[in-house]
C-alpha positions in Angstrom: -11.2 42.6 -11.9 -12.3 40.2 -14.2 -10.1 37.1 -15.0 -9.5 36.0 -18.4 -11.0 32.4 -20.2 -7.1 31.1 -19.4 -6.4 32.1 -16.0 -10.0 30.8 -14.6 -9.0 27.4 -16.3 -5.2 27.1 -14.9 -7.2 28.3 -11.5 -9.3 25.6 -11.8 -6.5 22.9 -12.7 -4.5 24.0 -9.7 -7.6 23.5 -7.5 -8.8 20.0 -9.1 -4.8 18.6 -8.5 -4.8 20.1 -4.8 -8.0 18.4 -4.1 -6.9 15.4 -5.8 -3.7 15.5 -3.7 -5.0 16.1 -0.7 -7.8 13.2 -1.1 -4.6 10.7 -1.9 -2.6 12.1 1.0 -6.2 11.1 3.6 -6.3 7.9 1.9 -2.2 7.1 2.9 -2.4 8.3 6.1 -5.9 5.9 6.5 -3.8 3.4 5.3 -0.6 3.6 7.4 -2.6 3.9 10.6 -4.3 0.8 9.6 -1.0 -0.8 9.3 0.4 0.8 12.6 -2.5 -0.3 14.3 -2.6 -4.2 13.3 1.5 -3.9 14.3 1.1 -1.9 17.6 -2.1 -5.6 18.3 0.6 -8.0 17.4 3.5 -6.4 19.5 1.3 -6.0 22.4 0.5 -9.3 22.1 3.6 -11.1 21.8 4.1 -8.9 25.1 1.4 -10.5 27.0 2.3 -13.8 25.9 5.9 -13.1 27.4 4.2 -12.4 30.9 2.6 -15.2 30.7 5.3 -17.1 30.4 7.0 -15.6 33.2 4.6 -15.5 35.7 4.1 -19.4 34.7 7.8 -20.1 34.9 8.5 -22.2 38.4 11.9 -22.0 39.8 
């Protein structure tokens, strides 16, 4: 069955925004791992600064 001029363009616009949604979704996630990661470096190490400090501690 053979589409007509205005369905093969609203096909294509639907296709373009899906890839263009998709491409900004990759890009946030990229992002907010990024951000999760330099989080998760400082966390870990304020932690091994603590256990330093308490293995350092005399009584």
């Amino acid at each position: 069955m053979q589409r007509t001029r205005t369905e093969v363009g609203r096909w294509r616009l639907l296709r373009q925004a899906q890839r263009r949604r998709n491409r900004w979704l990759e890009g946030q996630s990229r992002r907010n791992s990024r951000i999760q990661r330099i989080r998760v470096d400082r966390q870990l190490g304020r932690q091994k600064r603590s256990l330093l400090y308490a293995t350092n501690y005399k009584w």
